[in-house]
C-alpha positions, 0 to 999 in steps of 0.5 A: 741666308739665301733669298727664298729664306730671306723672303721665306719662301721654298726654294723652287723653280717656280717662285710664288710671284704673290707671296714674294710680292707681298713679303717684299712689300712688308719688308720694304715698310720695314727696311726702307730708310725713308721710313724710319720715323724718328730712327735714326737709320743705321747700317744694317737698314740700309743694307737690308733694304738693299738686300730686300730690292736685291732680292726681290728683282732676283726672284721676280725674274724667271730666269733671273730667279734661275741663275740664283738658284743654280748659283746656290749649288755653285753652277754656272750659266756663264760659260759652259760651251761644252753644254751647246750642240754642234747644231746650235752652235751652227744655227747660231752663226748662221744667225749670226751671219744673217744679222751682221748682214742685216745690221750692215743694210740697215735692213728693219724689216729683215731685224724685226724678223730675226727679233721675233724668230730669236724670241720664238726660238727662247719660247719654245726652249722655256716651254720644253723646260715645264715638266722640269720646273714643276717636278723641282722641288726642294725637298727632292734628293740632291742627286735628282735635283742636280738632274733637273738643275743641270736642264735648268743652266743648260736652258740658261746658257742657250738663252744667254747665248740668244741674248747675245745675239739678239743683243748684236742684231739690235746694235748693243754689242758685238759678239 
């Protein structure tokens, strides 16, 4: 059983936040071990009650909810260089660059910029990717699922990659 199962919601690149919101909470009262009055909890209640935090955090998070997905159709988000342009690829470095540069003046200001230019840049990548979550839907032939899922992990690759960046402008890891 998935996670849209699990919370018996439609698969879907837009996830209904209130309807999983109020499963996870029934499910929560119903699995939490804390909650077991008088029961003796067993196994299987703590792993559903993993499962249901799991779950949950998964699919309360766009692009958390994103990964999963594709994962169910076994595509990965954590590779796939083949997938970022020439010209990506050199903003990047260029970026990159810039925020060793930066990092090594401990320069804030000139952080905070490239900060706020990395989540622009992650903006409007999501916003080209509207038409895409709102014409997926699950019913949807597998062939043109797979169309608009590959948009999906070629989005996800390009954000792990501005993550990653941003996380080496920050001073979390080095690339």
């Amino acid at each position: 059983m998935n996670y849209f199962e699990f919370f018996d919601l439609e698969e879907s690149l837009s996830v209904n936040r209130s309807k999983l919101k109020s499963v996870f909470i029934e499910k929560s009262r119903l699995y939490h071990p804390d909650l077991q009055q008088g029961v003796e909890s067993d196994g299987d209640t703590l792993e559903l009650s993993a499962l249901t935090n799991k779950a949950f955090l998964t699919l309360n998070d766009e692009l958390s909810a994103f990964k999963y997905l594709l994962s169910l159709y076994v595509m990965d988000t954590t590779s796939s260089a083949h997938m970022l342009s020439a010209s990506f690829l050199s903003e990047m470095m260029e970026l990159n660059e810039e925020a060793m540069e930066a990092r090594l003046n401990s320069d804030s200001q000139a952080i905070e910029q490239m900060t706020r230019l990395l989540d622009e840049k992650q903006a409007f990548m999501r916003s080209q990717l509207n038409s895409v979550v709102q014409g997926y839907h699950y019913l949807l032939p597998l062939k043109e699922k797979t169309i608009l899922l590959k948009e999906i992990q070629s989005y996800c690759i390009h954000v792990n990659y501005l993550k990653r960046l941003k996380e080496n402008l920050l001073g979390f890891t080095e690339l």
